[in-house]
C-alpha positions as protocol buffer text, in pm:
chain_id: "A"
residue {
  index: 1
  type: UNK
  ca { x: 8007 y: 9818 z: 15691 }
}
residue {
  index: 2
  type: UNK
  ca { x: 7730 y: 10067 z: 15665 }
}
residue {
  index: 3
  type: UNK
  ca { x: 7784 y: 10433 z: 15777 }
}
residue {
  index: 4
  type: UNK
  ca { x: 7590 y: 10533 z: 16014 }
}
residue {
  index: 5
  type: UNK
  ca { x: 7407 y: 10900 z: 15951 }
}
residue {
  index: 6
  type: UNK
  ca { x: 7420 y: 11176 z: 16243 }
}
residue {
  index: 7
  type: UNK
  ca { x: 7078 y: 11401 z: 16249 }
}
residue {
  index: 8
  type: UNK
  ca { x: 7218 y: 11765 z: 16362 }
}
residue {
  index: 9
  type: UNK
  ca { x: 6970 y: 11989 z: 16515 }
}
residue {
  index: 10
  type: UNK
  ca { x: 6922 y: 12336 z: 16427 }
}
residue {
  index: 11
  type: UNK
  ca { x: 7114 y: 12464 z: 16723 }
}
residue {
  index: 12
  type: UNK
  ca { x: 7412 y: 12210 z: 16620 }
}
residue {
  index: 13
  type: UNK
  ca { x: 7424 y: 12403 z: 16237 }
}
residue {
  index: 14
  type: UNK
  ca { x: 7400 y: 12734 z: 16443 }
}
residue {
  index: 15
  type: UNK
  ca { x: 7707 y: 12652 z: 16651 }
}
residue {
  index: 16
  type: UNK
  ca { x: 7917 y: 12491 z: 16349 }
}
residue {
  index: 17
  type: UNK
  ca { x: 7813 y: 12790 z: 16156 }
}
residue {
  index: 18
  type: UNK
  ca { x: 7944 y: 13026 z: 16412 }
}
residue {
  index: 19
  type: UNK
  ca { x: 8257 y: 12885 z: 16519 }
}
residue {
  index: 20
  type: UNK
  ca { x: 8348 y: 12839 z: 16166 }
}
residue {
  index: 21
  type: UNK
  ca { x: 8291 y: 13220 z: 16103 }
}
residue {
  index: 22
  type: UNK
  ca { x: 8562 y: 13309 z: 16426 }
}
residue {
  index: 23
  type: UNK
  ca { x: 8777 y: 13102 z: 16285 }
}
residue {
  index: 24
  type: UNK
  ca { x: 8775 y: 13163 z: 15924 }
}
residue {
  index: 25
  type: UNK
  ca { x: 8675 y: 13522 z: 15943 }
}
residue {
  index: 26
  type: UNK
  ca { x: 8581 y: 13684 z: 15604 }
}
residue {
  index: 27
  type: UNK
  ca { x: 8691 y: 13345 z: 15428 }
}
residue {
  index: 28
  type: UNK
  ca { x: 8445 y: 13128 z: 15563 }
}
residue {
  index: 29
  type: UNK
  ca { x: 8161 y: 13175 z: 15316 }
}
residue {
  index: 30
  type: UNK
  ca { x: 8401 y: 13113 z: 15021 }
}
residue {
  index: 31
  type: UNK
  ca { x: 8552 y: 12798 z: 15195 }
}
residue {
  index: 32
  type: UNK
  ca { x: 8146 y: 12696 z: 15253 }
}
residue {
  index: 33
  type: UNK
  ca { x: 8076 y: 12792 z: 14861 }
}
residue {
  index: 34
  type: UNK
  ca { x: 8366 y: 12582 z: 14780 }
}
residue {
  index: 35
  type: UNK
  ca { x: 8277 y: 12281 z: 14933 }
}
residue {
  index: 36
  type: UNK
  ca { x: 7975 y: 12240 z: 14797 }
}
residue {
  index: 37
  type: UNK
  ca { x: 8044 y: 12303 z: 14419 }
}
residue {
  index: 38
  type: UNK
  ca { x: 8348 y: 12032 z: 14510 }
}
residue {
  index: 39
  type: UNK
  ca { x: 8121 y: 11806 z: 14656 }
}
residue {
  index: 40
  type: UNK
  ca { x: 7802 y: 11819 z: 14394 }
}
residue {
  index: 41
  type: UNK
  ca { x: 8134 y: 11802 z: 14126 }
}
residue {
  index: 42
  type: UNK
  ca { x: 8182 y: 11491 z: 14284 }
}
residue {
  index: 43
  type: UNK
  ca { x: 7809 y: 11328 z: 14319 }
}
residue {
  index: 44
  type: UNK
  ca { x: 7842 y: 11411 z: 14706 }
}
residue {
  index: 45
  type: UNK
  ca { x: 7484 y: 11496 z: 14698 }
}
residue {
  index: 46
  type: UNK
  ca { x: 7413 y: 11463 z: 15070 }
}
residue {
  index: 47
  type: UNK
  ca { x: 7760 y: 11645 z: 15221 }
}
residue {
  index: 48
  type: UNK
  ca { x: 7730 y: 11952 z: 14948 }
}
residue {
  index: 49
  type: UNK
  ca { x: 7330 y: 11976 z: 15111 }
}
residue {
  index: 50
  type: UNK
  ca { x: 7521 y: 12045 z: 15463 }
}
residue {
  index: 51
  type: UNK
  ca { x: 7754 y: 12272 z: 15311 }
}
residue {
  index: 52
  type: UNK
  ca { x: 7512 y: 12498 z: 15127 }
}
residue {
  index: 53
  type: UNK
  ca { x: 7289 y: 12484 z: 15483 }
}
residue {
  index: 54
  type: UNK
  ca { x: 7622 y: 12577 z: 15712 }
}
residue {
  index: 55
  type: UNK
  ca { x: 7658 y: 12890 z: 15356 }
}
residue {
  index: 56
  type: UNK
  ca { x: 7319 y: 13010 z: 15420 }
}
residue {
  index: 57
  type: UNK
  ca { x: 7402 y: 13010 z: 15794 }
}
residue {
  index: 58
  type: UNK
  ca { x: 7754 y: 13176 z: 15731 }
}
residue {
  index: 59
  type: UNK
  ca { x: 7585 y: 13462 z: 15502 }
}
residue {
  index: 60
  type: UNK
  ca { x: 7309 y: 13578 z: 15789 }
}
residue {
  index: 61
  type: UNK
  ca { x: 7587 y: 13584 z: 16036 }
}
residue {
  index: 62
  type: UNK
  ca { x: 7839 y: 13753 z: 15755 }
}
residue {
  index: 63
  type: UNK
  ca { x: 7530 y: 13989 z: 15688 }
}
residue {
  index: 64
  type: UNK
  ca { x: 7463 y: 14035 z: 16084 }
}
residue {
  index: 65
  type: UNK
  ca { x: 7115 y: 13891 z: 16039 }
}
residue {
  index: 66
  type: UNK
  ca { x: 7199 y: 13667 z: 16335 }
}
residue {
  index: 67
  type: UNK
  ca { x: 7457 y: 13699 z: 16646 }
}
residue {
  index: 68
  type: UNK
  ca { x: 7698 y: 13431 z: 16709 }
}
residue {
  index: 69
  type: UNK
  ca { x: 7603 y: 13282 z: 17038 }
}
residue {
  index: 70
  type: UNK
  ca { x: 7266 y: 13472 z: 17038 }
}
residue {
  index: 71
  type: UNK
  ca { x: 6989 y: 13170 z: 17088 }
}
residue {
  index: 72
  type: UNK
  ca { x: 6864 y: 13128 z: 16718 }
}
residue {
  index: 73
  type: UNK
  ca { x: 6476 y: 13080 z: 16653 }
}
residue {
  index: 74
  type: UNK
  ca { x: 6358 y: 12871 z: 16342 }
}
residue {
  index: 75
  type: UNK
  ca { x: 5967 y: 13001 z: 16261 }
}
């Protein structure tokens, strides 16, 4: 059986990114940094891509670049 692939928008990484931050507080970008170095360990080319997208995310909100539950705008 084939899996079938989920696009998220933007605004979907925003909100992942953000309640991942309130939960994990100061831990969440080395949870994020984990994952993907265990997932390109393991040829998990495609999952470590959305881990290292939900990092970048994690480090503007860690860096206060953007607001949690501010709208986000992609130029």
């Amino acid at each position: 059986m084939a899996a079938t692939r989920t696009h998220l928008t933007t605004s979907d990484m925003y909100r992942l990114a953000s309640d991942f931050a309130e939960e994990h507080g100061d831990n969440a970008c080395d949870y994020a940094y984990r994952a993907v170095v265990s997932f390109e360990a393991e040829g998990a080319g495609d999952r470590a891509y959305f881990w290292f997208l939900l990092l970048v995310m994690l480090g503007d909100i860690a860096s206060h670049r953007i607001v949690p539950g501010a709208t986000i705008t992609i130029h």
